[in-house]
N, C-alpha and C positions, 0 to 999 in steps of 0.2 A: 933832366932826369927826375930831378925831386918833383917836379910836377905833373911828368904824367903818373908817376907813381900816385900821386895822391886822386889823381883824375881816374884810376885806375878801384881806390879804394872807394869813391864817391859812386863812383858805377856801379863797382860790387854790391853797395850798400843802399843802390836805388834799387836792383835786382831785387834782393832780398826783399826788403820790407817794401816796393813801389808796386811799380807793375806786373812782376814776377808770377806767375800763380802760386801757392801757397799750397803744402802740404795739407790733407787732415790732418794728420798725425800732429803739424806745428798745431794748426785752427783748435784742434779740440782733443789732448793726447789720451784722455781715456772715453770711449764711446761705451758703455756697459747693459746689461740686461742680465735683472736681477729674478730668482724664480728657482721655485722649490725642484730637485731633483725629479727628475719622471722615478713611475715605477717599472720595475720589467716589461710590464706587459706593452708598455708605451715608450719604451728604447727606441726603436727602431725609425717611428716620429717623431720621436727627441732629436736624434742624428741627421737625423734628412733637414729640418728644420735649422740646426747649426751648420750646416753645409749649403744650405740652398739660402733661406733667410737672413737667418743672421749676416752672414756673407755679404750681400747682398745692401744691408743696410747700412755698411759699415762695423757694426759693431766689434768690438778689439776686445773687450773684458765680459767675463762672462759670469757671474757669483752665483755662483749652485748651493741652494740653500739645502743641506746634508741630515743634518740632525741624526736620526736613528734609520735614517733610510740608508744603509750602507752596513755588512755583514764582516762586524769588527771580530778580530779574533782575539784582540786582549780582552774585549768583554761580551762576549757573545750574547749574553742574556739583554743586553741591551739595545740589541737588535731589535727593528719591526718584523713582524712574519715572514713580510714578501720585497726586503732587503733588497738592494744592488748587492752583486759580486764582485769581487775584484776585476772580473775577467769584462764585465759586461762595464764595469767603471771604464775601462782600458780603451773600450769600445768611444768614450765620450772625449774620452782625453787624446785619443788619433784623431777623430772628427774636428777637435777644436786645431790642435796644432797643425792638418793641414789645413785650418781656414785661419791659421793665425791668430787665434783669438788665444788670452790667457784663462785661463779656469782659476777663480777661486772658491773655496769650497768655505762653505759658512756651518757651523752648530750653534744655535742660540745658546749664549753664553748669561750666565746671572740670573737675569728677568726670562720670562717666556718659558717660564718651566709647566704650565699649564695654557689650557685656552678653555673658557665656558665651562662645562662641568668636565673637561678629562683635563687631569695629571699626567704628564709626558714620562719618558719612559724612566728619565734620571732620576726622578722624586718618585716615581711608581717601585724603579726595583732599590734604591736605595733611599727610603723617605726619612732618614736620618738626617741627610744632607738638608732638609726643609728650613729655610728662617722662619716658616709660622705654620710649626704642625699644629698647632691648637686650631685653625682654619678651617673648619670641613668644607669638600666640595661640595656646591647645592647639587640637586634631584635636575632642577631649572633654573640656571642660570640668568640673572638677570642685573645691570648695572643703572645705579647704584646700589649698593649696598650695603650692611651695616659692617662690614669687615673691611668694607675695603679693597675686595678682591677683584683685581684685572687677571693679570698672571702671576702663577704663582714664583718664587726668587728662591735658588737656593741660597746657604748662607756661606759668603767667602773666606770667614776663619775657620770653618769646618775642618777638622785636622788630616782628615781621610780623602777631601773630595780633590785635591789636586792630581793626586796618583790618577783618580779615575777619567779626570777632564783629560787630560797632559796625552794620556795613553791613546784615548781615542781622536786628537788632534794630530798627535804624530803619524797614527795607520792612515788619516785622510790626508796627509802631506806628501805623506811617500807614497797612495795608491795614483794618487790627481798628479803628482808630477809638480809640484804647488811650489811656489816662491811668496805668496800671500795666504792668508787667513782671514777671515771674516768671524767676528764674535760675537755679532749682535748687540747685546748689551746695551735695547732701547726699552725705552716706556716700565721703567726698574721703578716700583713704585713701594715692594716689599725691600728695605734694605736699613739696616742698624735698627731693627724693631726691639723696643722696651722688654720683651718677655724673653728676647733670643740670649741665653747664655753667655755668649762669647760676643755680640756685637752690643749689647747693650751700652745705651751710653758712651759712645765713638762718633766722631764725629761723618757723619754720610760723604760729605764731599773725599773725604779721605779714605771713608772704605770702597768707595766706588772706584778711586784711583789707584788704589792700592793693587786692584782687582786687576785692571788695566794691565797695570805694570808685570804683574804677577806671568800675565798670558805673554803680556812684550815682550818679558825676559826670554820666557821659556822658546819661544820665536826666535828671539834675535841669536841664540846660540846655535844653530843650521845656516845663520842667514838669510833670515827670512822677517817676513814684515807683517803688522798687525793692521787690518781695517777693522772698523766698528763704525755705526750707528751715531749721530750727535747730536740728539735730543737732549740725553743726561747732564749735558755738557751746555746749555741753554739754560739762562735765568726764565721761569714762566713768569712773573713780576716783571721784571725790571723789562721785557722785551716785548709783554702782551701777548707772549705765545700759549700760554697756558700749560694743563697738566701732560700734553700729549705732547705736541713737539716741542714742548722744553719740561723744565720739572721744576717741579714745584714742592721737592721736600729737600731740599738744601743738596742736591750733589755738583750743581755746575760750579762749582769751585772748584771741581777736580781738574777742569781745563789748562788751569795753572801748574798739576802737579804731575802731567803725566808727559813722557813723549815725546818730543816733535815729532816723530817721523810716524805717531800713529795714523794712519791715513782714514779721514774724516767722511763719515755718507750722511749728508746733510739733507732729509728728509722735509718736504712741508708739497701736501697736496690742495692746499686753497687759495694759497698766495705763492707770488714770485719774493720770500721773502729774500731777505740782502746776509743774510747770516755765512754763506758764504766766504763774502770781504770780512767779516771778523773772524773766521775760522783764520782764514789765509791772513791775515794779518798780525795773530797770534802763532803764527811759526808751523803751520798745518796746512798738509795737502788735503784738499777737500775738492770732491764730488757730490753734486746738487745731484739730488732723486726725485724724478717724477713719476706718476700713477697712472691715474683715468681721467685729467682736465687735458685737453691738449692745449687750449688757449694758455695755463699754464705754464704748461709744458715749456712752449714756448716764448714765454716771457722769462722762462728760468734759462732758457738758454743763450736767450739776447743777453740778460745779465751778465751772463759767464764770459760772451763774449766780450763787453764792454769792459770788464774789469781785466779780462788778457790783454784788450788793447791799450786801457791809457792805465794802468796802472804799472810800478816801475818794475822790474825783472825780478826782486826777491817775491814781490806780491804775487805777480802775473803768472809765476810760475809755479806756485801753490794752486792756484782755480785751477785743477786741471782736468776736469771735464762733468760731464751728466752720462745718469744712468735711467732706465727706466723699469722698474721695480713691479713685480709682480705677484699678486698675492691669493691666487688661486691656484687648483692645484696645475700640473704641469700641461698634463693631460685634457685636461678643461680647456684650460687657454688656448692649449691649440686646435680643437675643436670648436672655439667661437675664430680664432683664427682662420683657420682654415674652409669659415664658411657652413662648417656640418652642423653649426648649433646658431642660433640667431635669436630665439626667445628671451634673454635676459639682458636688458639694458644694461642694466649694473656691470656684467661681464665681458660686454662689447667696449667700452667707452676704456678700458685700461690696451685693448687692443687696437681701439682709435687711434688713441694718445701715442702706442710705438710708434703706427706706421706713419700720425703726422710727424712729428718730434723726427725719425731717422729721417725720412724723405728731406725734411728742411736740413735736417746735417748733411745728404748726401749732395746738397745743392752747393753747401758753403763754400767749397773750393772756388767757383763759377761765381759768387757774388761777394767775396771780400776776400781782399788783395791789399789790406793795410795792418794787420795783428801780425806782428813781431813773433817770431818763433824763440820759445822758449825750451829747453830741453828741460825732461821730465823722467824723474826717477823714483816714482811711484811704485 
């Protein structure tokens, strides 16, 4: 009896991890595509697109990059002109939930309070919140320059700006149906600046995490969870990453002070770098992000898989998956997508890179039958 019993468990356990076919879901538990909300007038393509497409490719996680495109009623003035509605939000969130997919909805949080010469809408109606109003935006924008300026950063001890942030994260948690958050909080290059009042002289890695915390907290009491961006969180020294996907004014200390469970979107479009396995080995669920290389693409993804397979179950089950990241507007993309626009290389090569990158995911079931299934509570 004791034997076939164990002849039983050897079975079970060749099934499993041998010949068995293999879940997506185990192979790769978060499949993602990242990308700014449509506007109304581009709903309608937006939904057929996450019904037909996305569907289609796999994809499970979906990050809707929100910002002031959504028609808040705690602070309406902060709205763009031609807004989403709730009603026509509702519209996005039946489309995903019957194609299964989760929606998380993003605001650039911290960093990315401007782009080029405009001031986004947080530092436009309340430019109090500013870490460097002394800054003027140029006429023409041009990097580098003598300020410094990428994007502009509000400042996180500002005594008024939580009320404002807090409120309009909650109306996009309750419109999306949301169990995650997205914060952004990359390429933070304004942050404990010498002339700011209140952050002067603090130490960056610590206001940056503090920051963190600040959003994690207010999350975690709904039961709900925080992703962000992990650049900030990358030594640009000690890695060779430099000022863009790591930093370079002392915040990646704050890796140590924040979280576990902030779930990590580990960004780099030139290299498959391995940053990853240090996320995940530091006590973090991380998600590698690709762009417009698919060779890339696809070397970030062998990565991911390698380190699910031979690394041991606390590690393996941190790596838990790629996204593919999108940085034009929604409307564009789908229009080189879809074929009606073909003139700009630049805008084609990020729509390459999905359809390689998903096509090789939708293959991996059929080509590897040895990655251990890990559960994932992302």
């Amino acid at each position: 009896m004791k034997n076939g019993f164990f002849f039983l468990l050897v079975l079970l356990f060749f099934l499993k991890t041998g010949n068995a076919q293999i879940s997506i879901d185990s192979l790769l538990p978060v499949r993602g595509f990242s990308i700014a909300a449509p506007k109304p007038e581009g709903l309608n393509d937006f939904i057929k697109f996450i019904e037909n497409d996305l569907v289609k490719k796999s994809v499970n996680t979906l990050i809707l990059r929100i910002d002031f495109n959504y028609q808040y009623k705690s602070y309406p003035n902060l709205c763009d002109s031609d807004a989403l509605s709730a009603d026509q939000v509702k519209r996005i969130v039946s489309a995903a939930r019957k194609s299964k997919i989760r929606i998380i909805p993003q605001i650039n949080l911290l960093g990315h309070q401007s782009w080029a010469s405009e001031t986004y809408n947080l530092l436009k109606v309340y430019p109090q919140f500013d870490e460097t109003p002394w800054v003027k935006m140029p006429v023409n924008y041009a990097w580098p320059n003598a300020d410094g300026l990428y994007c502009r950063s509000y400042c996180p001890l500002h005594p008024e700006l939580h009320k404002v942030v807090f409120a309009l994260i909650d109306e996009l948690m309750q419109v999306f149906e949301a169990d995650a958050f997205h914060a952004g909080m990359d390429e933070v290059f304004y942050i404990g600046e010498n002339k700011c009042p209140r952050c002067k002289g603090k130490d960056k890695a610590r206001l940056f995490a503090d920051e963190v915390i600040r959003i994690h907290d207010h999350l975690a009491k709904n039961g709900h969870k925080l992703w962000i961006w992990g650049d900030r969180l990358l030594d640009g020294n000690a890695t060779g990453l430099g000022m863009w996907e790591a930093s370079m004014n002392n915040t990646s200390g704050a890796i140590d002070m924040i979280p576990k469970d902030v779930v990590i979107c580990d960004w780099h479009y030139d290299r498959a770098e391995p940053t990853a396995a240090y996320f995940a080995m530091k006590g973090f669920k991380v998600v590698t992000c690709a762009w417009n290389k698919a060779d890339i693409a696809l070397q970030q993804l062998d990565l991911i898989l390698l380190l699910r397979q031979n690394s041991n179950p606390a590690i393996a089950n941190n790596v838990a998956g790629i996204a593919e990241t999108i940085w034009s507007p929604a409307d564009l993309f789908l229009d080189y997508y879809d074929g009606k626009l073909k003139s700009n290389k630049d805008f084609i090569k990020p729509v390459n890179c999905f359809n390689i990158l998903f096509d090789k995911i939708g293959k991996l079931t059929s080509e590897k039958k040895s990655i251990p299934s890990f559960p994932s509570d992302n």
